[in-house]
C-alpha positions as CSV (number, residue, x, y, z in Angstrom):
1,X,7.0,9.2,9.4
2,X,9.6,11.3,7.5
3,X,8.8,13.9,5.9
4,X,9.5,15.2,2.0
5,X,10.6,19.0,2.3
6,X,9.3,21.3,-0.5
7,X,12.9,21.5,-2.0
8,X,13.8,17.9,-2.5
9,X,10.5,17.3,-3.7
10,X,10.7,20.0,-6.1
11,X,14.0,18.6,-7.7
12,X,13.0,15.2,-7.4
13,X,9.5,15.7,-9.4
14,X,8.5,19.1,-10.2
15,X,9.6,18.5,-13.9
16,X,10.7,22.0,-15.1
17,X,13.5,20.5,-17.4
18,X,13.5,20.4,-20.9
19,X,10.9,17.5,-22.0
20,X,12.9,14.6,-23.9
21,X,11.7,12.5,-26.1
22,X,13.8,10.0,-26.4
23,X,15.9,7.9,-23.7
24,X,17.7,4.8,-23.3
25,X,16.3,1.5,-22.2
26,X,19.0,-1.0,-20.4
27,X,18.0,-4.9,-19.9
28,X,18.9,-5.9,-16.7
29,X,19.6,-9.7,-16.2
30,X,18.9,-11.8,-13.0
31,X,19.0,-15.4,-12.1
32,X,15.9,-17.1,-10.2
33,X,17.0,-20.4,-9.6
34,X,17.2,-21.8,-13.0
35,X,15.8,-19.4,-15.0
36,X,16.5,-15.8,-16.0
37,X,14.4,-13.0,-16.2
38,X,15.0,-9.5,-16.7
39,X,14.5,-5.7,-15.2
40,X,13.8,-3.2,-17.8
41,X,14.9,0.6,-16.9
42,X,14.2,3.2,-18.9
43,X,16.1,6.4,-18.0
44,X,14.9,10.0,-18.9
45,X,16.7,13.2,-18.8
46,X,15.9,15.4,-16.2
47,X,14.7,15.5,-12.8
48,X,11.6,13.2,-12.6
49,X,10.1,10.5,-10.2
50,X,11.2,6.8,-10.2
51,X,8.3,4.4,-11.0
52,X,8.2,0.8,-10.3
53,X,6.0,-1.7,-12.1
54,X,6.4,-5.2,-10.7
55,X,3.6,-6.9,-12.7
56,X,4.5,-7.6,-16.2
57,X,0.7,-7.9,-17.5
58,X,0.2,-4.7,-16.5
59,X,0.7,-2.8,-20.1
60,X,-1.4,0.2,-19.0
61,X,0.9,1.1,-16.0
62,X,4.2,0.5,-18.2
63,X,2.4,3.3,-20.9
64,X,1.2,5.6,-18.5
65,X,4.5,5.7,-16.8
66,X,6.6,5.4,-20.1
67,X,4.8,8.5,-21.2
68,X,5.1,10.2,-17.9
69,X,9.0,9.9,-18.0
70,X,9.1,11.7,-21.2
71,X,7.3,15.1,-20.3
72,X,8.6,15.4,-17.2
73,X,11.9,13.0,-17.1
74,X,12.9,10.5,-15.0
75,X,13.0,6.7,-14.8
76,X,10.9,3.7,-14.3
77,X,11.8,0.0,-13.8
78,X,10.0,-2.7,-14.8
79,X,9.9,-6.6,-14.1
80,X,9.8,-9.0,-17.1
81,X,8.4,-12.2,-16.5
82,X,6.7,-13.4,-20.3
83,X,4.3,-10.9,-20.2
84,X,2.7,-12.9,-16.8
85,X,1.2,-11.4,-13.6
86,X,2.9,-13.9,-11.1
87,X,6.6,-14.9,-11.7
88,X,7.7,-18.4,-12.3
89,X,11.1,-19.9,-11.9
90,X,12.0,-23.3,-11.9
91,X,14.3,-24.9,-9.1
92,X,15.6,-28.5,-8.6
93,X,13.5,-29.4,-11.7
94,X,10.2,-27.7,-10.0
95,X,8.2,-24.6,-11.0
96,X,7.5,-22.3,-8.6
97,X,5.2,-19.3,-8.5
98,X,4.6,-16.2,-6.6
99,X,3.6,-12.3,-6.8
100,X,6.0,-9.8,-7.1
101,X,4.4,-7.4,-4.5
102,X,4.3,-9.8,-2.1
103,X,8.1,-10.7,-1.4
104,X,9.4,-7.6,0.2
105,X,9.4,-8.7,4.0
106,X,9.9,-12.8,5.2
107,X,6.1,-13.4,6.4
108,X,5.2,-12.2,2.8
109,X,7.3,-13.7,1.0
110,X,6.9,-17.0,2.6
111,X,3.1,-16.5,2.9
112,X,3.0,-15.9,-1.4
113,X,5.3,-19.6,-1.9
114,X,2.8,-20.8,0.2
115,X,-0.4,-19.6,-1.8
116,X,0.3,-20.5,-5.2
117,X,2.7,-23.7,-4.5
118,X,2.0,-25.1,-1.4
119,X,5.4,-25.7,1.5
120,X,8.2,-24.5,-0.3
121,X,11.6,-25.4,1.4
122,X,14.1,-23.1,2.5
123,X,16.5,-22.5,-0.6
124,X,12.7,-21.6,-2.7
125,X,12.6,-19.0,-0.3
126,X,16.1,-17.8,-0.2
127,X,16.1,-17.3,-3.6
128,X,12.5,-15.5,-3.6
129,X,13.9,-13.0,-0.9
130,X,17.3,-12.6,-3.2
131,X,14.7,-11.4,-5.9
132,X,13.1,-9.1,-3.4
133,X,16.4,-7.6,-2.8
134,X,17.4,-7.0,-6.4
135,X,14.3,-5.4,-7.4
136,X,15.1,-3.1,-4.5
137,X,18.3,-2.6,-5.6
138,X,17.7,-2.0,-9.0
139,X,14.9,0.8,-8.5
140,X,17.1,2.3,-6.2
141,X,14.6,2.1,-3.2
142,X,17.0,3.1,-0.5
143,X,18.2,6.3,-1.5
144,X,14.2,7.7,-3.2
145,X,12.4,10.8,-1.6
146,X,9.5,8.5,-2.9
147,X,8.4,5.2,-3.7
148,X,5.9,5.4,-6.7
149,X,4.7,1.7,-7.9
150,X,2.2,2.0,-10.9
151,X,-0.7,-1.3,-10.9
152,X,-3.8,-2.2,-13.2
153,X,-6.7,-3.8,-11.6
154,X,-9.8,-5.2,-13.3
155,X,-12.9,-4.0,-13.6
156,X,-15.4,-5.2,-10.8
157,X,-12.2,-6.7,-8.7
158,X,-9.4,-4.7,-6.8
159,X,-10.4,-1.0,-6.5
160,X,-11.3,1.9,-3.8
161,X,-13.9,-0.1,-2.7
162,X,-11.6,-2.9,-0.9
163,X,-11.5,-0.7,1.7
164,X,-14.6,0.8,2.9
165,X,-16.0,-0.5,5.7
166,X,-17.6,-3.9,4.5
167,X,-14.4,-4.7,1.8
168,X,-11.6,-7.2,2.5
169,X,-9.1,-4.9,2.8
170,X,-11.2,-2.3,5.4
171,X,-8.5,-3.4,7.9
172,X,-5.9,-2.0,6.1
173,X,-6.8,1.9,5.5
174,X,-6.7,4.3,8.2
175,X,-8.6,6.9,5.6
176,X,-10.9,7.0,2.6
177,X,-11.9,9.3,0.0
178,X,-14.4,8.6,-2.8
179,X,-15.6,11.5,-4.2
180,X,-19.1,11.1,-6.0
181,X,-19.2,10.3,-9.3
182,X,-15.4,8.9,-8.8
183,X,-14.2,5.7,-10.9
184,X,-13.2,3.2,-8.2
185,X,-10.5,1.8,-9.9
186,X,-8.7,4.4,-10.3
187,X,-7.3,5.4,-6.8
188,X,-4.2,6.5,-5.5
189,X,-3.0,4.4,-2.6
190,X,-0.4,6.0,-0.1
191,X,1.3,5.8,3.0
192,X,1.6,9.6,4.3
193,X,-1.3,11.4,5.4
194,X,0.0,15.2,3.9
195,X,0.2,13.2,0.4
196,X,-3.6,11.8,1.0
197,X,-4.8,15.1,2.3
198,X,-3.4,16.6,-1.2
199,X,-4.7,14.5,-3.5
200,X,-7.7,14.2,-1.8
201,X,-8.2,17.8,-2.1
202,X,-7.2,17.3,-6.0
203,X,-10.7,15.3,-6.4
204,X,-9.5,11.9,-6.7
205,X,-9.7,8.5,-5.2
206,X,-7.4,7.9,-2.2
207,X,-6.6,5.3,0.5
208,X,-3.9,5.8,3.0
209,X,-2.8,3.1,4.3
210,X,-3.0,2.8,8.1
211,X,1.4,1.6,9.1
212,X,0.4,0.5,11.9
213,X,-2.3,-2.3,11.4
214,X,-1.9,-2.7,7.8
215,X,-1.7,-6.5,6.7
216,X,2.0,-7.9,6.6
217,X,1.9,-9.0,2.9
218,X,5.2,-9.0,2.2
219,X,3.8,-5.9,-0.9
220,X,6.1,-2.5,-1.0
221,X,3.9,-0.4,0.6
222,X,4.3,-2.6,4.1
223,X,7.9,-2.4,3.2
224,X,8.1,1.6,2.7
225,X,6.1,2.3,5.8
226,X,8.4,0.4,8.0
227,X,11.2,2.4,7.0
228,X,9.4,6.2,7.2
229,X,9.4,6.1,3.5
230,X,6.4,7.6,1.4
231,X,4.9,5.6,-0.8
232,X,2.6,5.6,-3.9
233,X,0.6,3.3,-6.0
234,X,-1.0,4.6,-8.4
235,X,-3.7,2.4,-9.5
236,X,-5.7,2.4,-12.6
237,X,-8.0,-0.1,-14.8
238,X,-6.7,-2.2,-17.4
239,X,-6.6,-0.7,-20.7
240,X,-6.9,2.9,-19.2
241,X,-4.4,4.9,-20.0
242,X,-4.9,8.4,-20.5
243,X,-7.1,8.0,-16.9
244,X,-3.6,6.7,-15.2
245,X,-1.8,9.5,-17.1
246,X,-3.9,12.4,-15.7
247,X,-3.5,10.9,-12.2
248,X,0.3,11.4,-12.8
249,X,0.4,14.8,-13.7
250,X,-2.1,15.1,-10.5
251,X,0.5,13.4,-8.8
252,X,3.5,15.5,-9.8
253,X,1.0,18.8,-9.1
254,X,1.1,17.9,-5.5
255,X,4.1,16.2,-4.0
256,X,5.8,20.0,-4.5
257,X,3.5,21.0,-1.6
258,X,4.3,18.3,1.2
């Protein structure tokens, strides 16, 4: 997997700039099928990670980052789907459905159409793939030192726990660390070991994701590790936001030392 080096790092995220306060916000159009929805970017002064939220009922993650953006600078992208989790666009006069994290390679894509809609034919799944590549285009995924995605999870659902050795997702983590007396749900969830090893040693949460036999769910993480990418989600309960804020000041203390 490549590697960060301590200088690009340091420009892309160390946040030693002069803090703004305010920065502009530009609406980004884009047609699914009959319908249009929209990609938010806010843009920050300042060197500054890139943060991607691709479910637009996760408030939390959009305040965290929001927030984040303004200390240290930066940018973070946004999907806008009516406030919903899944995004709907109709097509030949039928609504279809699917996650947002789950488009980014064909089997997830297709596998996501299938879930929430049943056999989709084959211009559905163009145009789902189409949105896949905008989003990546947009955020600017091909030319980040990082990928940083920001999620919300529920209480008692989705959390560190998925992957220990009797959760669903067990398959999918090469490493665990749950510290005791750690929140579950908020857990950083990454694709490169020196990144896991750091935050690890921070005292938080962390799964890294094991490339090789992870699920193909079409989410960006399966995408990232494919292409030698690192990759972050940082994960945090609904409603939490000064918890998802200190995991990314934690986060900007150690990407620095990669």
């Amino acid at each position: 997997m490549r590697r960060l080096s301590p200088i690009l790092l340091a420009l892309a995220l160390a946040g030693c700039h002069a803090q703004p306060v305010h920065f502009p916000s530009e609406a980004i159009p884009h047609r699914l099928g009959d319908t249009e929805i929209t990609f938010a970017v806010h843009s920050s002064q300042g060197a500054g990670p890139a943060f991607l939220v691709l479910h637009d009922n996760e408030d939390t993650a959009v305040e965290a980052g929001l927030e984040a953006i303004r200390t240290r600078g930066g940018r973070l992208v946004e999907v806008r789907a009516r406030g919903r989790r899944l995004v709907a666009f109709e097509m030949d006069g039928q609504i279809w459905r699917f996650d947002p994290n789950r488009v980014f390679t064909p089997d997830g894509a297709e596998a996501t159409l299938q879930s929430f809609n049943g056999s989709a034919p084959s211009e559905v799944l163009a145009e789902v793939r189409r949105f896949a590549d905008t989003v990546l285009a947009v955020y600017g995924a091909e030319s980040l030192p990082l990928l940083a995605a920001l999620h919300n999870n529920t209480e008692g659902e989705y959390s560190a726990l998925s992957y220990t050795p009797e959760g669903e997702h067990a398959r999918d983590a090469a490493a665990l660390h749950l510290p005791p007396g750690a929140d579950p749900d908020n857990f950083f969830f990454v694709t490169d070991r020196a990144l896991y090893d750091a935050l690890a040693a921070a005292g938080f949460a962390v799964v890294l994701q094991d490339n090789d036999r992870a699920t193909d769910d079409g989410s960006l993480s399966v995408w990232a590790a494919r292409r030698g990418v690192p990759y972050v989600n940082i994960e945090a309960r609904h409603g939490d936001r000064e918890g998802q804020i200190r995991m990314l000041e934690a986060l900007a203390r150690a990407l620095p030392i990669l």
